[in-house]
N, CA and C atoms as a LAMMPS dump frame, in Angstrom:
ITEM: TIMESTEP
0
ITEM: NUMBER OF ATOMS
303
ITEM: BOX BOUNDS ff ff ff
-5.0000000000000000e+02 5.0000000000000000e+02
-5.0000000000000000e+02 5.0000000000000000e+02
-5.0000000000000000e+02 5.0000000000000000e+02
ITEM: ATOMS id mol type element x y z
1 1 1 N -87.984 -242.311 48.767
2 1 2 C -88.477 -243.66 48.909
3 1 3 C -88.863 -243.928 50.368
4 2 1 N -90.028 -244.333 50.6
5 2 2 C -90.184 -245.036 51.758
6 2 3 C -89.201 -246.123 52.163
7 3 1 N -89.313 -246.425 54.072
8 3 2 C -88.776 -247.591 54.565
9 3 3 C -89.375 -248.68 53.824
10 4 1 N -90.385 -248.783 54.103
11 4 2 C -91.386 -249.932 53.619
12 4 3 C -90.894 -250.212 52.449
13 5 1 N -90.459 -249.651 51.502
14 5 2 C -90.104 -250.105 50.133
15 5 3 C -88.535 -250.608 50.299
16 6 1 N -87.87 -249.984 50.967
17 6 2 C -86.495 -250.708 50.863
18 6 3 C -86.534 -252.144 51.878
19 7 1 N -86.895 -252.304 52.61
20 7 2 C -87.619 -253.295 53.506
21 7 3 C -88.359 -254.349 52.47
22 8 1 N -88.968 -254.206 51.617
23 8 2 C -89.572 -254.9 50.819
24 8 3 C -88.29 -255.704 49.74
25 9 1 N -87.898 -254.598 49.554
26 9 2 C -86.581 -254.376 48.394
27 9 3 C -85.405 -256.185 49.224
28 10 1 N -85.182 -255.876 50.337
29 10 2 C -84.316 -256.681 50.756
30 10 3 C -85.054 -257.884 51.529
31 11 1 N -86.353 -257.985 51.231
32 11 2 C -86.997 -259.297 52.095
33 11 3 C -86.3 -260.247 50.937
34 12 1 N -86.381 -260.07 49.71
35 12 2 C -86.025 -261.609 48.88
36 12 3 C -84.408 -261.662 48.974
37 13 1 N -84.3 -262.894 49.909
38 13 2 C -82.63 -263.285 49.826
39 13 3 C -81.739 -263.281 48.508
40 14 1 N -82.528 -263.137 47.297
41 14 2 C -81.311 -263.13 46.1
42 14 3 C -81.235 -262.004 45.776
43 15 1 N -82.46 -260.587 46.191
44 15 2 C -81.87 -259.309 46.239
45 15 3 C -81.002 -258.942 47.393
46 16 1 N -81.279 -259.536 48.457
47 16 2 C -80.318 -259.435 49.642
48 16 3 C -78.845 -259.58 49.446
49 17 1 N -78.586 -260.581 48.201
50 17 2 C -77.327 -261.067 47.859
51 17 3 C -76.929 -260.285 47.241
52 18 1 N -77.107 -260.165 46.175
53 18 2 C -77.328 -258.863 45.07
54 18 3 C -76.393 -257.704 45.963
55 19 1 N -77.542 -257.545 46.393
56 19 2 C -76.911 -256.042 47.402
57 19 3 C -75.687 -256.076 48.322
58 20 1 N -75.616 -256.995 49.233
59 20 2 C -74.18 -257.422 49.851
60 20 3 C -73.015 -257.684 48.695
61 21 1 N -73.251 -258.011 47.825
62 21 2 C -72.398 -258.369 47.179
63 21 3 C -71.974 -256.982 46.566
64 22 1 N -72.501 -255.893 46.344
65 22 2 C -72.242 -254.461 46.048
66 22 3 C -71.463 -253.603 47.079
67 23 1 N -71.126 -254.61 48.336
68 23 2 C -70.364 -253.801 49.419
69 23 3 C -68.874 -254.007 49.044
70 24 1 N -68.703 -254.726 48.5
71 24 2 C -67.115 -254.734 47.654
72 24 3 C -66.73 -253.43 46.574
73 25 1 N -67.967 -253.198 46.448
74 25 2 C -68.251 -252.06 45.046
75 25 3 C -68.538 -252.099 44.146
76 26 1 N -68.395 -251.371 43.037
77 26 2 C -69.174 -251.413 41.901
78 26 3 C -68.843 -252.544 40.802
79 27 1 N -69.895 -252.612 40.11
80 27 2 C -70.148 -253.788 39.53
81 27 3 C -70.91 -254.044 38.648
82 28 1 N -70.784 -254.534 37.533
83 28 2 C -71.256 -254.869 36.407
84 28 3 C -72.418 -256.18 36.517
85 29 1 N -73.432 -256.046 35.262
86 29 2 C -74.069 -257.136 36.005
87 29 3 C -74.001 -258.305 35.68
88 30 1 N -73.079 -258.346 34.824
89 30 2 C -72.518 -260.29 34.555
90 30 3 C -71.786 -260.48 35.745
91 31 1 N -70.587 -259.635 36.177
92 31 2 C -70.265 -259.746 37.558
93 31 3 C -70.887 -260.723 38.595
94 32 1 N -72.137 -259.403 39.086
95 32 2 C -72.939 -259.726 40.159
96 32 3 C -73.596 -261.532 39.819
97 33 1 N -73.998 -261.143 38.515
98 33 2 C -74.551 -262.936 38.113
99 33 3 C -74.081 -263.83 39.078
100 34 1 N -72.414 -263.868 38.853
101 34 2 C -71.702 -264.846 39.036
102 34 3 C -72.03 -265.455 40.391
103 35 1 N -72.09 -266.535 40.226
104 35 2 C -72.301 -267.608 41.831
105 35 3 C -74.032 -267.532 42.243
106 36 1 N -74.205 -266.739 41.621
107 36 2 C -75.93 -266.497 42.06
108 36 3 C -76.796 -267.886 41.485
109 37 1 N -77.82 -268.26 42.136
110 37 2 C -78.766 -269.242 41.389
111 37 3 C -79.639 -268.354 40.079
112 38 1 N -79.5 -267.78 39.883
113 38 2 C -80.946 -267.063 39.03
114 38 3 C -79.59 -266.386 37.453
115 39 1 N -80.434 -266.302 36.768
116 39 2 C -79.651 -265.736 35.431
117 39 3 C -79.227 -264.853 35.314
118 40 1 N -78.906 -263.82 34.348
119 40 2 C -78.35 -263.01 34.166
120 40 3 C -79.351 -261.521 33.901
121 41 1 N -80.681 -262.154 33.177
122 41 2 C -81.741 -261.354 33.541
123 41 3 C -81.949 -260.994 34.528
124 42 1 N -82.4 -262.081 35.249
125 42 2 C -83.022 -261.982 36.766
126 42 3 C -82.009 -261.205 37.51
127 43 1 N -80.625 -261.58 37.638
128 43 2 C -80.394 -260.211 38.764
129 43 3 C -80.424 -258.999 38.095
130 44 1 N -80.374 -258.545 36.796
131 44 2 C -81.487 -257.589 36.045
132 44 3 C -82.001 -257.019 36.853
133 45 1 N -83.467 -257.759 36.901
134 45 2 C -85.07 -257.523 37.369
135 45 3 C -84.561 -257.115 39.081
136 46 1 N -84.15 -257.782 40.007
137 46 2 C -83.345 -257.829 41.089
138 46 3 C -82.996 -256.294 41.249
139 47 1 N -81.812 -255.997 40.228
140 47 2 C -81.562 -254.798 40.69
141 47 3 C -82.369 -253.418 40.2
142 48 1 N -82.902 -253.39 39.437
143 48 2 C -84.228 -252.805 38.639
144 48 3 C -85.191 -252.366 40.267
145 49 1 N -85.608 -253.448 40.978
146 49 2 C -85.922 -253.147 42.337
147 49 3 C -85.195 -252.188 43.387
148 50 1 N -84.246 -252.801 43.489
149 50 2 C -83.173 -252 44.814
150 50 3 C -82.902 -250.93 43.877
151 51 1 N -82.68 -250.471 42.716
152 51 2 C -83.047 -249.144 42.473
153 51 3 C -83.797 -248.289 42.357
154 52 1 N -85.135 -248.948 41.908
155 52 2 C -86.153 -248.081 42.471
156 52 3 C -86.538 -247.982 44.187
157 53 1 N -85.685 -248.807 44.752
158 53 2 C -86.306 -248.699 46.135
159 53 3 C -85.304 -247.78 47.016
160 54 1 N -84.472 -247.191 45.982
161 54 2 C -83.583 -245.941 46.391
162 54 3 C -82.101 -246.956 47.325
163 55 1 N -81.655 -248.173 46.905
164 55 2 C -80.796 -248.572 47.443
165 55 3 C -79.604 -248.939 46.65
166 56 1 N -79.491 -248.866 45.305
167 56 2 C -78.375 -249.226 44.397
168 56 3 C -78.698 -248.029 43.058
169 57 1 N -77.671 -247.55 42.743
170 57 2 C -77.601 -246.891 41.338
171 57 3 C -76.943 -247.396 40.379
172 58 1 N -77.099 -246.839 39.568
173 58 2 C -76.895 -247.489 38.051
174 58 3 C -75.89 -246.354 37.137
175 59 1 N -75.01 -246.481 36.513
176 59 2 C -74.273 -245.702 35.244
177 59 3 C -73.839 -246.623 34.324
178 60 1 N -73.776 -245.85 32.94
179 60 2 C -73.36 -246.504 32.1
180 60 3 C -71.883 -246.563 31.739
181 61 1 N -71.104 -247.444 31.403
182 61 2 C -69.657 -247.823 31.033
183 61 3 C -69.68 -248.175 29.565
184 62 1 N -69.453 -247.76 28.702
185 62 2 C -69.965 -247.889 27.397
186 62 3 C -71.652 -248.409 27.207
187 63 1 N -71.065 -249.88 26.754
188 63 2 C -72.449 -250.857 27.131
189 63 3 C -73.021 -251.379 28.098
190 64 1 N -72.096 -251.218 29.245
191 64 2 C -72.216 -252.134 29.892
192 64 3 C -72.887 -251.058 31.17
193 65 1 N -73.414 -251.823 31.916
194 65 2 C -74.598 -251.05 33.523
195 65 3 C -73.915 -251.54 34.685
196 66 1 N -73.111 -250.208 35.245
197 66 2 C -72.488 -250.661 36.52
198 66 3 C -72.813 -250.228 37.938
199 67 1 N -73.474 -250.991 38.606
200 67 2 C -74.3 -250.958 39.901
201 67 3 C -73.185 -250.73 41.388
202 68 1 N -74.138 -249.399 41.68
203 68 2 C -72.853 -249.394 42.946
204 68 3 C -74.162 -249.281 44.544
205 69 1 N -73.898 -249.371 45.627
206 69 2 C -74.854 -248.86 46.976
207 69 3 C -74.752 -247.428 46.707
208 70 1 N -76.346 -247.707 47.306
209 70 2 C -76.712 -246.114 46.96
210 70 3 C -76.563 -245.089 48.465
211 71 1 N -75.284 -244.464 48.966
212 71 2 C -75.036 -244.295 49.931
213 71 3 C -76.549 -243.062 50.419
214 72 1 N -77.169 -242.347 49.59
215 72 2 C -78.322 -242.11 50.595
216 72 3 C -79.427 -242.761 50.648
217 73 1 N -79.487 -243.713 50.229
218 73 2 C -80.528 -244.915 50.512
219 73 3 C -79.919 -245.48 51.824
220 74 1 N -78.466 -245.89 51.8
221 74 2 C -78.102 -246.615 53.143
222 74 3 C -78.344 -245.383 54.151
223 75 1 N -77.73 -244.37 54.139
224 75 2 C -78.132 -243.564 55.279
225 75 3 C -79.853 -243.325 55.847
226 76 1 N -80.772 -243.381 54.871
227 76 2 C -82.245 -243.202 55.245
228 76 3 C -82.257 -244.623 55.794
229 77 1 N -82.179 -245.536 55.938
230 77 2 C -82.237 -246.884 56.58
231 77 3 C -81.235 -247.049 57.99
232 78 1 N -80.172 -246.41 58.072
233 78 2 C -79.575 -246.45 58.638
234 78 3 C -80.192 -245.258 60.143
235 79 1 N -80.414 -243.714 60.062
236 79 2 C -81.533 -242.978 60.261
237 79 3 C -82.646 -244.138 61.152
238 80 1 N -83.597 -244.732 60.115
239 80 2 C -84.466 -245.476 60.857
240 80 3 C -84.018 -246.017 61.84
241 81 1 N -82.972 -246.916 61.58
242 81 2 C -82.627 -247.636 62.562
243 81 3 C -81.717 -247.221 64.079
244 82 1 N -81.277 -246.265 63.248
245 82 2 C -81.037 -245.284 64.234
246 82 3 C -81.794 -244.728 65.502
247 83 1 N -83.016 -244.413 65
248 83 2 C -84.007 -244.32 66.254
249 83 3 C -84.647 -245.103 67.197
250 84 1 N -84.391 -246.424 66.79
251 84 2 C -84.455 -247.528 67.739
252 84 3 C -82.946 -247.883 68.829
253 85 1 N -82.14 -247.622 68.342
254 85 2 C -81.01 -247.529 69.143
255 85 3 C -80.722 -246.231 70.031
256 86 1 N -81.158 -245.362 69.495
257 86 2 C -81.566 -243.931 70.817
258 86 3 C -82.73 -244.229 71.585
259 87 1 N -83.764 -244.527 70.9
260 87 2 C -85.045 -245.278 72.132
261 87 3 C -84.371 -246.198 73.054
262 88 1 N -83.418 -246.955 72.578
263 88 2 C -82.957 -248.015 73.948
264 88 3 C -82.073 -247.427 74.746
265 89 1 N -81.526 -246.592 73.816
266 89 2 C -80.368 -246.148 75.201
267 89 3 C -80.995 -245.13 75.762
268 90 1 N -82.075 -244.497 75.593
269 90 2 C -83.211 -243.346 76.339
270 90 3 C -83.609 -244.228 77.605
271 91 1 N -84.3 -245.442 77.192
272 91 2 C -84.856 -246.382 77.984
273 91 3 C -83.443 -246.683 79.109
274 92 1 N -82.191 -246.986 78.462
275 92 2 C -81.363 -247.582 79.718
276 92 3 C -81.154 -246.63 80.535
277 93 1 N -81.153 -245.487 80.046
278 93 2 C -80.717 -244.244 81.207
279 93 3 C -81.295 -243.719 82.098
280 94 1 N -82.804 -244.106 81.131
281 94 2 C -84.132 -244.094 82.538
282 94 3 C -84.208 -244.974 83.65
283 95 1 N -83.791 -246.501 83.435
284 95 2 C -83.478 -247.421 84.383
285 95 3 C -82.319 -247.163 85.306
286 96 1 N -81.619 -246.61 84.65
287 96 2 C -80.1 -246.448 85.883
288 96 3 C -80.644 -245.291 86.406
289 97 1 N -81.449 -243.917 85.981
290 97 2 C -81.5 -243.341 87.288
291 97 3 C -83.006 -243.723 87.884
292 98 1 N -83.439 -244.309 87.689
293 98 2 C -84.706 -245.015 88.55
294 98 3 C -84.15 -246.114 89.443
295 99 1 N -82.906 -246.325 88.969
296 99 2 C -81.988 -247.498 89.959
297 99 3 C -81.407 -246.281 91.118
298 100 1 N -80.511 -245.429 90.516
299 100 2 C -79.912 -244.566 91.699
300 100 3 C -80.847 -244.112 92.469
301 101 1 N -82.379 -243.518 92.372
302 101 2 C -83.302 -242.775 93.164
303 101 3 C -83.895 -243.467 94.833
């Protein structure tokens, strides 16, 4: 999966919720429903997204569909972001010895 797609995946705040709310762990999706504005479909459709966008998986429990974080989806995001935090500290180390010179 592309960045761009998981980036997409978490721009709508009720998939955003969705997904934080999966940092407790796994979870069923009447569960997740609960406290949400949107139905029981809709966080459905919700997570139907963040799984195709490589950020939540899915197994079955008899009937029931239990959604957990998809730990190599978090690591490829994590990665990205990763390289912005080595670019800055590249950048600070260039300033301190352009300070000592």
């Amino acid at each position: 999966m592309t960045y761009e797609m998981k980036f997409e995946a978490l721009a709508a705040p009720t998939r955003r919720a969705v997904f934080e709310k999966l940092r407790s762990g796994p979870m069923a999706v009447n569960v997740l429903a609960e406290g949400l504005p949107v139905s029981r479909p809709a966080v459905s459709q919700h997570l139907k997204v963040l799984k195709e966008a490589g950020l939540v998986t899915e197994r079955r429990d008899g009937v029931k569909r239990i959604y957990s974080l998809d730990t190599k989806g978090l690591s490829e995001l994590r990665e990205y972001f990763d390289q912005f935090w080595d670019d800055a500290l590249d950048a600070y180390r260039r300033s301190l010895e352009a300070s000592d010179a």
